[in-house]
N, CA, C and O atoms as a Tripos MOL2 file, in Angstrom:
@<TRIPOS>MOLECULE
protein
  248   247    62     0     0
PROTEIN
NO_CHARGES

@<TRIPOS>ATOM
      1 N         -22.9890   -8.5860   -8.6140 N.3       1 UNK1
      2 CA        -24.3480   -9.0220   -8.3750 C.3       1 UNK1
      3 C         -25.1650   -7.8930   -7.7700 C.2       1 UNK1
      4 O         -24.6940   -6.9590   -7.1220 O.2       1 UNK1
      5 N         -26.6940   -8.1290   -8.1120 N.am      2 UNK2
      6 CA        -27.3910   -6.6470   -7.6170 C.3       2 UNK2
      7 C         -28.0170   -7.5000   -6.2240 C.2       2 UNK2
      8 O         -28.4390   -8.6540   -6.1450 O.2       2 UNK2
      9 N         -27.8910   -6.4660   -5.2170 N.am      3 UNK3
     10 CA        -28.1950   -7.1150   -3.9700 C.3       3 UNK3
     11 C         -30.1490   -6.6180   -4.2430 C.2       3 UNK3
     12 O         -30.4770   -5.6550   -4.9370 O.2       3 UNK3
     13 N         -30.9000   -7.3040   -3.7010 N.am      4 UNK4
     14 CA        -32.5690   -7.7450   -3.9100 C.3       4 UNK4
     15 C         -32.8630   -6.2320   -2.8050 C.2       4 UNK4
     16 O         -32.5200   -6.2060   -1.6230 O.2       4 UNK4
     17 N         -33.2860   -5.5270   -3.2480 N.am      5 UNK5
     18 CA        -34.2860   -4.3290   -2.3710 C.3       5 UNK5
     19 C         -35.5210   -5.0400   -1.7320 C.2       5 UNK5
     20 O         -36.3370   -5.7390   -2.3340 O.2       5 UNK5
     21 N         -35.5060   -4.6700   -0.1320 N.am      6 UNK6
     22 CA        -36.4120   -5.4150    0.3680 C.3       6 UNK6
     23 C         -37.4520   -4.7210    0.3860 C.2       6 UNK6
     24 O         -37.3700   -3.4930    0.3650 O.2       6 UNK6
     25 N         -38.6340   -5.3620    0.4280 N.am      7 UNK7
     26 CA        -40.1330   -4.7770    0.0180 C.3       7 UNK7
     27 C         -40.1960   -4.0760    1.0030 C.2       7 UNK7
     28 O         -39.6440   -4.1860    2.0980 O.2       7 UNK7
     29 N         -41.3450   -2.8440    0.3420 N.am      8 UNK8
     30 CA        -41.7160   -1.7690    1.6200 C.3       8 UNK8
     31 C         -42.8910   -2.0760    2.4110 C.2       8 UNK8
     32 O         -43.9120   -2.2330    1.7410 O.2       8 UNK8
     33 N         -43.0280   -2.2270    3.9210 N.am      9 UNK9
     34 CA        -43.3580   -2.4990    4.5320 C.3       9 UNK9
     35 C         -44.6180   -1.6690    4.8310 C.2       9 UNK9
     36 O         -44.1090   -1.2190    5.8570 O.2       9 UNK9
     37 N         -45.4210   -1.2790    4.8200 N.am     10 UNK10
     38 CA        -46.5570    0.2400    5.2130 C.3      10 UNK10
     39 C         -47.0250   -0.2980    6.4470 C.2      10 UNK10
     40 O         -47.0570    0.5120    7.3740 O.2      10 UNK10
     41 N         -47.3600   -1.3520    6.6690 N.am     11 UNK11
     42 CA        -47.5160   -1.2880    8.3510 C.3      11 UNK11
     43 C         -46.4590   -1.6590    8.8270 C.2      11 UNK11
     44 O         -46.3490   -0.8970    9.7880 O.2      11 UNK11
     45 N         -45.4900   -2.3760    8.8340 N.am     12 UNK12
     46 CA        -44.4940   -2.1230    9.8550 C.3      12 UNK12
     47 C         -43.8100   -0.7450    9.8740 C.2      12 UNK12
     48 O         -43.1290   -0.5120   10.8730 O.2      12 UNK12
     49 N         -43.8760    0.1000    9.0290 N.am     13 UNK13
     50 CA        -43.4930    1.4330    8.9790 C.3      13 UNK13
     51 C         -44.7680    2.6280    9.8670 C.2      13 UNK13
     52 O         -44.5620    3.7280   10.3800 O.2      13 UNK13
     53 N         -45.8700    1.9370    9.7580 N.am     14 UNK14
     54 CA        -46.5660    2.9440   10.0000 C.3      14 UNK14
     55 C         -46.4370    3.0090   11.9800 C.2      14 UNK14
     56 O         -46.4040    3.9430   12.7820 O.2      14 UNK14
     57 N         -46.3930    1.3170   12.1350 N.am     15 UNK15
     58 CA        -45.5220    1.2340   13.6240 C.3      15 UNK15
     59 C         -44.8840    1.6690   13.9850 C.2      15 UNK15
     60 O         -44.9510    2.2620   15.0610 O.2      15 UNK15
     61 N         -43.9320    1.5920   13.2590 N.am     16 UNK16
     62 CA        -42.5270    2.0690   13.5910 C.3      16 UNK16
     63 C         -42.4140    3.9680   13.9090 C.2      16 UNK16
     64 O         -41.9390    4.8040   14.6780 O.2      16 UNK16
     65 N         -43.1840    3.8130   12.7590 N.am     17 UNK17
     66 CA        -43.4720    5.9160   13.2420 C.3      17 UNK17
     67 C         -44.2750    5.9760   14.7360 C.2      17 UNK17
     68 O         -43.8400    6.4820   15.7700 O.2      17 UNK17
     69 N         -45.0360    5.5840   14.6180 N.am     18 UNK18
     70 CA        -45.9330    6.1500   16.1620 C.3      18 UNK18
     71 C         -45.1560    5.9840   17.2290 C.2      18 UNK18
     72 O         -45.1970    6.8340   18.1190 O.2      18 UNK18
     73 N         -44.2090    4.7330   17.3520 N.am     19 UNK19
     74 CA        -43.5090    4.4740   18.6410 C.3      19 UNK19
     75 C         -42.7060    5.6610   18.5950 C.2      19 UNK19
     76 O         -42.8640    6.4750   19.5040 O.2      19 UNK19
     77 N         -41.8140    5.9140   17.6290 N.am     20 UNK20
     78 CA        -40.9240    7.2260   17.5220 C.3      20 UNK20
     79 C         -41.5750    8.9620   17.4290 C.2      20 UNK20
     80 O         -40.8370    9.9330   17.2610 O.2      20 UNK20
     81 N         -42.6210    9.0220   17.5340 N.am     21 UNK21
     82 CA        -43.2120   10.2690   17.4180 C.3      21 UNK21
     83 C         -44.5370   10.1610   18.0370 C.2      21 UNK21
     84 O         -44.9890   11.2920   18.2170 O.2      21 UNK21
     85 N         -45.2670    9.3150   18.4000 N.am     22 UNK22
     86 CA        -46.0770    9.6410   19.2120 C.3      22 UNK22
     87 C         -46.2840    8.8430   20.0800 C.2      22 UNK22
     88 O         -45.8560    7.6910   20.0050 O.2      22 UNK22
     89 N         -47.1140    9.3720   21.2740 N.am     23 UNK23
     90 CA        -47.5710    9.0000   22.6170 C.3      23 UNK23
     91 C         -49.1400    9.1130   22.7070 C.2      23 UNK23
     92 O         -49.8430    9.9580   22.1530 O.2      23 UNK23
     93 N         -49.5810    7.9650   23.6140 N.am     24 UNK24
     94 CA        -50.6390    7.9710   24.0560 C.3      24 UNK24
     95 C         -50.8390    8.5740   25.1970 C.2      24 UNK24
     96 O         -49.9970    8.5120   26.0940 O.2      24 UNK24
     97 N         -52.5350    9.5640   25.3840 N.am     25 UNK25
     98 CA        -52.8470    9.3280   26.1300 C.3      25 UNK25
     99 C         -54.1930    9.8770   26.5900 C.2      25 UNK25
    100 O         -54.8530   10.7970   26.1070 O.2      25 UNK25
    101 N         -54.5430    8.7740   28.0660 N.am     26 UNK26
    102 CA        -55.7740    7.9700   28.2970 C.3      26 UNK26
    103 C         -56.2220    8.4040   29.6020 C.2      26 UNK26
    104 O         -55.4690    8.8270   30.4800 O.2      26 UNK26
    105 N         -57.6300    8.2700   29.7060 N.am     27 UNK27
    106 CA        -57.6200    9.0730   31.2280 C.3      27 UNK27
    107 C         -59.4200    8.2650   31.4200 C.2      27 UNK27
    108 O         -60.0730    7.7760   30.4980 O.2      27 UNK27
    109 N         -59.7780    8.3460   32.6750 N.am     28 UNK28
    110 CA        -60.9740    7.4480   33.1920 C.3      28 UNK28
    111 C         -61.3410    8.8090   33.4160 C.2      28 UNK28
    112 O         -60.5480    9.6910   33.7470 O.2      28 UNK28
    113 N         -63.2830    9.0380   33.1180 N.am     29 UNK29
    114 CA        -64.0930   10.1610   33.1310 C.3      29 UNK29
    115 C         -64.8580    9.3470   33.7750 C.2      29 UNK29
    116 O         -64.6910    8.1450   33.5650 O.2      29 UNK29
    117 N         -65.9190    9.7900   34.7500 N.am     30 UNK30
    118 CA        -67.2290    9.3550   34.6150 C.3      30 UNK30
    119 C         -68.3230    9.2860   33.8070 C.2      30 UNK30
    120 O         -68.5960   10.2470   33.0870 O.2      30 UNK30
    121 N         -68.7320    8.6830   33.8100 N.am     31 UNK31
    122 CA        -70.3510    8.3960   32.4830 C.3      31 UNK31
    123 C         -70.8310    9.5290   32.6710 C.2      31 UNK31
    124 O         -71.3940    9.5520   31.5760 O.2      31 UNK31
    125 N         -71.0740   10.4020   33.0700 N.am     32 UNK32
    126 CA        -71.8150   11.8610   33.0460 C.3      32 UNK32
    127 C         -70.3610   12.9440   32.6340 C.2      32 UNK32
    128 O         -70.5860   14.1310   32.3990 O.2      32 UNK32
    129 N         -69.6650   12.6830   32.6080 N.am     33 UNK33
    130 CA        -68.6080   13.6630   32.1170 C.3      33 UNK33
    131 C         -68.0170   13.4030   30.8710 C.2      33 UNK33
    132 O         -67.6230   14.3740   30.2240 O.2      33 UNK33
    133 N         -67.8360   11.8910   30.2610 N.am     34 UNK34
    134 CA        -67.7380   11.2850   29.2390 C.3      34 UNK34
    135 C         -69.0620   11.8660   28.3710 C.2      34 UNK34
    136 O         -68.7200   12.2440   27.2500 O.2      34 UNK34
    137 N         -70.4380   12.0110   28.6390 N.am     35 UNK35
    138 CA        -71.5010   12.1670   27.6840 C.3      35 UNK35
    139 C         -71.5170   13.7790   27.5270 C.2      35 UNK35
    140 O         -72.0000   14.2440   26.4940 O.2      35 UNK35
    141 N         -71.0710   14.5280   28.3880 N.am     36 UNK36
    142 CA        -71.3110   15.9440   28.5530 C.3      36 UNK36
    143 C         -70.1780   16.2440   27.6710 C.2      36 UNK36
    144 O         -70.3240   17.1950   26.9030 O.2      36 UNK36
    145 N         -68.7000   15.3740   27.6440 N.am     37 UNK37
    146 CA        -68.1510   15.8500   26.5530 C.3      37 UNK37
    147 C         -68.2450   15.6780   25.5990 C.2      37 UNK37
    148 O         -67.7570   16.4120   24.7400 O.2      37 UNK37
    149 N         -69.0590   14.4060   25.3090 N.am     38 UNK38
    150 CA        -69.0760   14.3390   23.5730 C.3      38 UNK38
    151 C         -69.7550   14.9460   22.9670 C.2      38 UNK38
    152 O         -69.6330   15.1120   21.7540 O.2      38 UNK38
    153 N         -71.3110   15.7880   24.2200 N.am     39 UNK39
    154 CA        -71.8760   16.4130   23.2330 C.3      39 UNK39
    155 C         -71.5500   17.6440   22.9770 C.2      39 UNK39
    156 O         -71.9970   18.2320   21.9920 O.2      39 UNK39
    157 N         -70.5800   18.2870   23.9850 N.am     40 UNK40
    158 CA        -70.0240   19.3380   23.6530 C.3      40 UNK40
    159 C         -68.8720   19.1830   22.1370 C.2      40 UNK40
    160 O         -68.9050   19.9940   21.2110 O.2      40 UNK40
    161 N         -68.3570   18.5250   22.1670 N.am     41 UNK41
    162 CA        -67.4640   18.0630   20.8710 C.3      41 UNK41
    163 C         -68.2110   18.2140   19.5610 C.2      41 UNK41
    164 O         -67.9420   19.1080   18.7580 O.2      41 UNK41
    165 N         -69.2810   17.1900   19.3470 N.am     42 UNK42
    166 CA        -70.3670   17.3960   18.2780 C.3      42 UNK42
    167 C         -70.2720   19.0470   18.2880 C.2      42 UNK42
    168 O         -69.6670   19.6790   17.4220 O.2      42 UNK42
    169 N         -71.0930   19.7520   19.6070 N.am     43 UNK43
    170 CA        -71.5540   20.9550   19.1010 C.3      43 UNK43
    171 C         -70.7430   21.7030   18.5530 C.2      43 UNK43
    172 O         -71.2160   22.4460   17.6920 O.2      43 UNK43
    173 N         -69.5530   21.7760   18.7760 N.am     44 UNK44
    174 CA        -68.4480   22.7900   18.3440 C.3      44 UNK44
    175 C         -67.4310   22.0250   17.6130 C.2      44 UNK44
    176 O         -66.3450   22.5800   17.4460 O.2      44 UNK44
    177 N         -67.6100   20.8040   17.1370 N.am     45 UNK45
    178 CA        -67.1590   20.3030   15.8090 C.3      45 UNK45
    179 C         -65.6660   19.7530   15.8630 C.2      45 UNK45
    180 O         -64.8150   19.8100   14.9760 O.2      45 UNK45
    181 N         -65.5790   19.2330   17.0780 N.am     46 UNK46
    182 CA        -64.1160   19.1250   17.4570 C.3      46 UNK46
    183 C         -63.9880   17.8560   17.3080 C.2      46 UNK46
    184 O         -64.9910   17.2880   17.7410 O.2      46 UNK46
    185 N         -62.7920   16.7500   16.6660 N.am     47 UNK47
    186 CA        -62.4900   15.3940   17.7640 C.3      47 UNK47
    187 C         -61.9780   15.5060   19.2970 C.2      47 UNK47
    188 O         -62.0960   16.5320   19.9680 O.2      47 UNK47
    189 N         -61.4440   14.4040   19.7120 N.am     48 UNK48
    190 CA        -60.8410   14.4970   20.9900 C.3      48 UNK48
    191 C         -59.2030   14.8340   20.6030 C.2      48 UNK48
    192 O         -58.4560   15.2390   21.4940 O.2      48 UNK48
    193 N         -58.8930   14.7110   19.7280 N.am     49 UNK49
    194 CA        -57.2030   15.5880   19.6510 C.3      49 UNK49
    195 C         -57.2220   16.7150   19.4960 C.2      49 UNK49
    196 O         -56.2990   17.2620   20.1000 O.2      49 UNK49
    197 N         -58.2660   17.8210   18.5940 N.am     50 UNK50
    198 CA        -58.7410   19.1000   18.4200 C.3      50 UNK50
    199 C         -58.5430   19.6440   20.1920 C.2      50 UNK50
    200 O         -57.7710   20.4510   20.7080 O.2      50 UNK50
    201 N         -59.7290   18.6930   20.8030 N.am     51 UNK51
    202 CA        -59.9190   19.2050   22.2690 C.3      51 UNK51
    203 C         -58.4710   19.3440   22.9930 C.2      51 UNK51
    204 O         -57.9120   20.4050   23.2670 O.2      51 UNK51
    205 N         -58.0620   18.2230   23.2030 N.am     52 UNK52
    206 CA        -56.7710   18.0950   24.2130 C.3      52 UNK52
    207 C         -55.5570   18.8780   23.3600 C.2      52 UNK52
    208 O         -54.4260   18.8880   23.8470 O.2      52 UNK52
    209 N         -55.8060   19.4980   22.1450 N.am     53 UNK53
    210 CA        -54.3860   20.4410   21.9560 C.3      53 UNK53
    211 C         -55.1900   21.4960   22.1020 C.2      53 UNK53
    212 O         -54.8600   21.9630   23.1920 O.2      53 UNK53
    213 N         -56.2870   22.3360   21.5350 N.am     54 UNK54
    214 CA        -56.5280   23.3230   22.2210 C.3      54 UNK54
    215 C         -56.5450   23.5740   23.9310 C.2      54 UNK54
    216 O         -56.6260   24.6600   24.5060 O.2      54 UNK54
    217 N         -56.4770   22.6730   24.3340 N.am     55 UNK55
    218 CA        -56.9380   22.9000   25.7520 C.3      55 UNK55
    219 C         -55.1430   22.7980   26.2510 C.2      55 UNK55
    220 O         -55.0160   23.0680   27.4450 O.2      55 UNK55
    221 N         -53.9920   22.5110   25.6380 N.am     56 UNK56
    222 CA        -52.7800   22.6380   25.9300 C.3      56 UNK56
    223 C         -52.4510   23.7010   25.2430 C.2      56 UNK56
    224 O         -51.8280   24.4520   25.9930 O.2      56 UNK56
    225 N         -52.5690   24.1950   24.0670 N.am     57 UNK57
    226 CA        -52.5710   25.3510   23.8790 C.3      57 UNK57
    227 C         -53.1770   27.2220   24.4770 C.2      57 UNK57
    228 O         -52.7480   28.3600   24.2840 O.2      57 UNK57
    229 N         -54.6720   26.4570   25.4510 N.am     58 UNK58
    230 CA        -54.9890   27.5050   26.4340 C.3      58 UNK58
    231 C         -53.9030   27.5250   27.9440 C.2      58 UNK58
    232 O         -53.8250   28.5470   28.6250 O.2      58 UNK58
    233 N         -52.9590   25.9710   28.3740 N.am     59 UNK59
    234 CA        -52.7690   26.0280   29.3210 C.3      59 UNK59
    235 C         -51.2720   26.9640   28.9350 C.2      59 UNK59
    236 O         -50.8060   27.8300   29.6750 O.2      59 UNK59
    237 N         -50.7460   26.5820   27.7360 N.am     60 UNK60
    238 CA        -49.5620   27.3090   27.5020 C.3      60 UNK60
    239 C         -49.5270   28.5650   27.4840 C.2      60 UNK60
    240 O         -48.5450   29.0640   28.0330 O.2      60 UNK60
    241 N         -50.1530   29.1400   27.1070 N.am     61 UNK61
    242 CA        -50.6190   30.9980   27.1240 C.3      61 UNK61
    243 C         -50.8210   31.2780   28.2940 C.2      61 UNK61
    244 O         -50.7850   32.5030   28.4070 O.2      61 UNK61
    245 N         -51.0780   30.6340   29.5340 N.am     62 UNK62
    246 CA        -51.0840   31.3330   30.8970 C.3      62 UNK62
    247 C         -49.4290   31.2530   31.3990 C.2      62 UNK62
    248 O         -49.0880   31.7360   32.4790 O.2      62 UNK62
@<TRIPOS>BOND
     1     1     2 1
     2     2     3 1
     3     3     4 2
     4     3     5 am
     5     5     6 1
     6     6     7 1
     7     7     8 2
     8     7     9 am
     9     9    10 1
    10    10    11 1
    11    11    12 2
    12    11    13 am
    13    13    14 1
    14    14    15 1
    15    15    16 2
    16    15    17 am
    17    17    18 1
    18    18    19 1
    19    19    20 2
    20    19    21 am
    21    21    22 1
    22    22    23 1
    23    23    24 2
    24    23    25 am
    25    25    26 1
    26    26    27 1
    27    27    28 2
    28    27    29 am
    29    29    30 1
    30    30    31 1
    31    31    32 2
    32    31    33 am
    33    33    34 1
    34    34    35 1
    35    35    36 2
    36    35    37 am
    37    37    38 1
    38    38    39 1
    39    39    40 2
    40    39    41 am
    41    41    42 1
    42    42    43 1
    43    43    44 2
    44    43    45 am
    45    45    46 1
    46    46    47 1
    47    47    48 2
    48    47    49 am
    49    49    50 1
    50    50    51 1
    51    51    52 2
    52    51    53 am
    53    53    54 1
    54    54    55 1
    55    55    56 2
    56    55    57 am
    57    57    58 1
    58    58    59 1
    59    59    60 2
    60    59    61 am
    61    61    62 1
    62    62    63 1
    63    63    64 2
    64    63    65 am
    65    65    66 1
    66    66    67 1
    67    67    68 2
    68    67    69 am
    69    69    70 1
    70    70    71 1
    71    71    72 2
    72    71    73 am
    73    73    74 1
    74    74    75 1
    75    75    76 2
    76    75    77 am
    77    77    78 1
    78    78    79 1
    79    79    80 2
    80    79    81 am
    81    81    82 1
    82    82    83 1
    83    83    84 2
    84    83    85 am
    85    85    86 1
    86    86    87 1
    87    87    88 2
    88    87    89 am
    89    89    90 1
    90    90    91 1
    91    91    92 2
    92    91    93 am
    93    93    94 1
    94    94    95 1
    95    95    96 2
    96    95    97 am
    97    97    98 1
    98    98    99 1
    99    99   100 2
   100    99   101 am
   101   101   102 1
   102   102   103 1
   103   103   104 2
   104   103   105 am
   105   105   106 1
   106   106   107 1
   107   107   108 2
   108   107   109 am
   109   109   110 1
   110   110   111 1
   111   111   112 2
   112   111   113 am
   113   113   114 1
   114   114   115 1
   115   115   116 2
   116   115   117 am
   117   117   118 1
   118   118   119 1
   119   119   120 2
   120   119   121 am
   121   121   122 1
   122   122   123 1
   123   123   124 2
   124   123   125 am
   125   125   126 1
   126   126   127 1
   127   127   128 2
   128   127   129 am
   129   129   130 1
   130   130   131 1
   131   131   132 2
   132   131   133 am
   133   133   134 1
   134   134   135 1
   135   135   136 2
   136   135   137 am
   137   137   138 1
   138   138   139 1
   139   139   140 2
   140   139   141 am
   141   141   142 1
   142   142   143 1
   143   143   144 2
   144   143   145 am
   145   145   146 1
   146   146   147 1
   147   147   148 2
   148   147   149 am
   149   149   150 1
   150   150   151 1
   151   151   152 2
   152   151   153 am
   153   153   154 1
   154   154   155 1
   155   155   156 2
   156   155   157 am
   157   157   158 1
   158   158   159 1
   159   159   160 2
   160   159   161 am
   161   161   162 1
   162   162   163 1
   163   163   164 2
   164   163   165 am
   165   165   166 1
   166   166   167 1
   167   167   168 2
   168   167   169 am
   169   169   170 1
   170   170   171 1
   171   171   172 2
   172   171   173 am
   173   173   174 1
   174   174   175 1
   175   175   176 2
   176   175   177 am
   177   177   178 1
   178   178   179 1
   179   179   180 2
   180   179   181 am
   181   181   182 1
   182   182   183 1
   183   183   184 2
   184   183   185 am
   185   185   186 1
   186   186   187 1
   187   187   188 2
   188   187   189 am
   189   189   190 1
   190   190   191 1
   191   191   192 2
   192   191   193 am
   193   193   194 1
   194   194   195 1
   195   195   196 2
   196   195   197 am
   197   197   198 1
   198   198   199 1
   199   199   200 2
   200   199   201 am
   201   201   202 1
   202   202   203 1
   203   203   204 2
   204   203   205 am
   205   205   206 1
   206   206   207 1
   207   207   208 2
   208   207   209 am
   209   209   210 1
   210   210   211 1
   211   211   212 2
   212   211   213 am
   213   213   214 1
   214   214   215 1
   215   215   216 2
   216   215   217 am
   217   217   218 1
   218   218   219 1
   219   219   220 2
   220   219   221 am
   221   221   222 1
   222   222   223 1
   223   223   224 2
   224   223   225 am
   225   225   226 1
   226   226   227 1
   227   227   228 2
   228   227   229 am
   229   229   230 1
   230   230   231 1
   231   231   232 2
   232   231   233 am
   233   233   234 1
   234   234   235 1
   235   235   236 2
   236   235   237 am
   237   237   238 1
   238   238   239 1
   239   239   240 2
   240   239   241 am
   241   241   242 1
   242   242   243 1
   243   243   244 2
   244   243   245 am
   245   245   246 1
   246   246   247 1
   247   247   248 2
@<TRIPOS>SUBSTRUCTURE
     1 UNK1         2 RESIDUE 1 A UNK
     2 UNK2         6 RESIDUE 1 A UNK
     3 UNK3        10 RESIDUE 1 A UNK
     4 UNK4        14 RESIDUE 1 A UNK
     5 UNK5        18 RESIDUE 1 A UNK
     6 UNK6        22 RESIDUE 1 A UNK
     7 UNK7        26 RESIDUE 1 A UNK
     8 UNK8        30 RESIDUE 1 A UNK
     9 UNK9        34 RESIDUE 1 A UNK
    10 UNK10       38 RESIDUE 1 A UNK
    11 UNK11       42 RESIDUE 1 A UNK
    12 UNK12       46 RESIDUE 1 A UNK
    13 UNK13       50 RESIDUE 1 A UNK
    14 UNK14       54 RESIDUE 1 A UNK
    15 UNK15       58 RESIDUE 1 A UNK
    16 UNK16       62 RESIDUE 1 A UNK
    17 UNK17       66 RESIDUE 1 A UNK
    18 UNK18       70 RESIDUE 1 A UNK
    19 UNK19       74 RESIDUE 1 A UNK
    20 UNK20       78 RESIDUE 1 A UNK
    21 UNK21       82 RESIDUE 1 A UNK
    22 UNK22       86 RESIDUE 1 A UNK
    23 UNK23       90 RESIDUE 1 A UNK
    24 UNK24       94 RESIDUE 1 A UNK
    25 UNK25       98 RESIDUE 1 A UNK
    26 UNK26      102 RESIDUE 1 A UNK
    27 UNK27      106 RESIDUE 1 A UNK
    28 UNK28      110 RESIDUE 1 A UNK
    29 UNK29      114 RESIDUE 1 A UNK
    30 UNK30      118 RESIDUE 1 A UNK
    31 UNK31      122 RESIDUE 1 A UNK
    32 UNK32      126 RESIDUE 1 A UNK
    33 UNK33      130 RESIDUE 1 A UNK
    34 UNK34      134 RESIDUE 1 A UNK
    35 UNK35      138 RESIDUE 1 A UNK
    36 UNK36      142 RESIDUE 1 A UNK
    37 UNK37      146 RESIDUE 1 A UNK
    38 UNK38      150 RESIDUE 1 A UNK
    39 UNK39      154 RESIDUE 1 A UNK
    40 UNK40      158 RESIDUE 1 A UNK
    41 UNK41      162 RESIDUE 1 A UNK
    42 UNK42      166 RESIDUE 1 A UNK
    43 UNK43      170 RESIDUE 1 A UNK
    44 UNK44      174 RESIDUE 1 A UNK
    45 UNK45      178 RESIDUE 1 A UNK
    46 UNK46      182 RESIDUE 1 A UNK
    47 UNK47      186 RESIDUE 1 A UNK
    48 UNK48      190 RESIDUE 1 A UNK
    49 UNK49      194 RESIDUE 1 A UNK
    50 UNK50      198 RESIDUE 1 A UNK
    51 UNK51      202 RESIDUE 1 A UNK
    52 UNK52      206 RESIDUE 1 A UNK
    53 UNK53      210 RESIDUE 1 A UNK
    54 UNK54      214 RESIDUE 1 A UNK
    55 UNK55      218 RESIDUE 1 A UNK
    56 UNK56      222 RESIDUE 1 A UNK
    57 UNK57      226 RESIDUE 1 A UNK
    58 UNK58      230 RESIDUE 1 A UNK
    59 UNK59      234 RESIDUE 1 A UNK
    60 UNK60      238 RESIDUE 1 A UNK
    61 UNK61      242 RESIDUE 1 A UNK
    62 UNK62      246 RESIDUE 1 A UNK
């Protein structure tokens, strides 16, 4: 007998990856430091993951 292949899942898989490979994380700004960064972001074309790995990538080089 052929045993039934169970259907592929794309969101329970896509779950299943983030718990195993990635991490959050979250941090409280003030409303004047929250707006000063986003418009710095716009200007230089970054998201917020662009930012926080360059900015681990400047801390690693020291």
């Amino acid at each position: 007998m052929k045993e039934k292949k169970e259907k592929f899942n794309q969101k329970e898989y896509i779950i299943n990856y983030r718990k195993t490979h990635k991490k959050q994380f979250t941090v409280d700004l003030n409303v004047d430091e929250y707006n000063i960064l986003c418009d710095l972001l716009k200007q230089h074309n970054l998201t917020k993951v662009q930012f926080v790995r360059n900015a681990l990538n400047e801390l690693q080089k020291k």
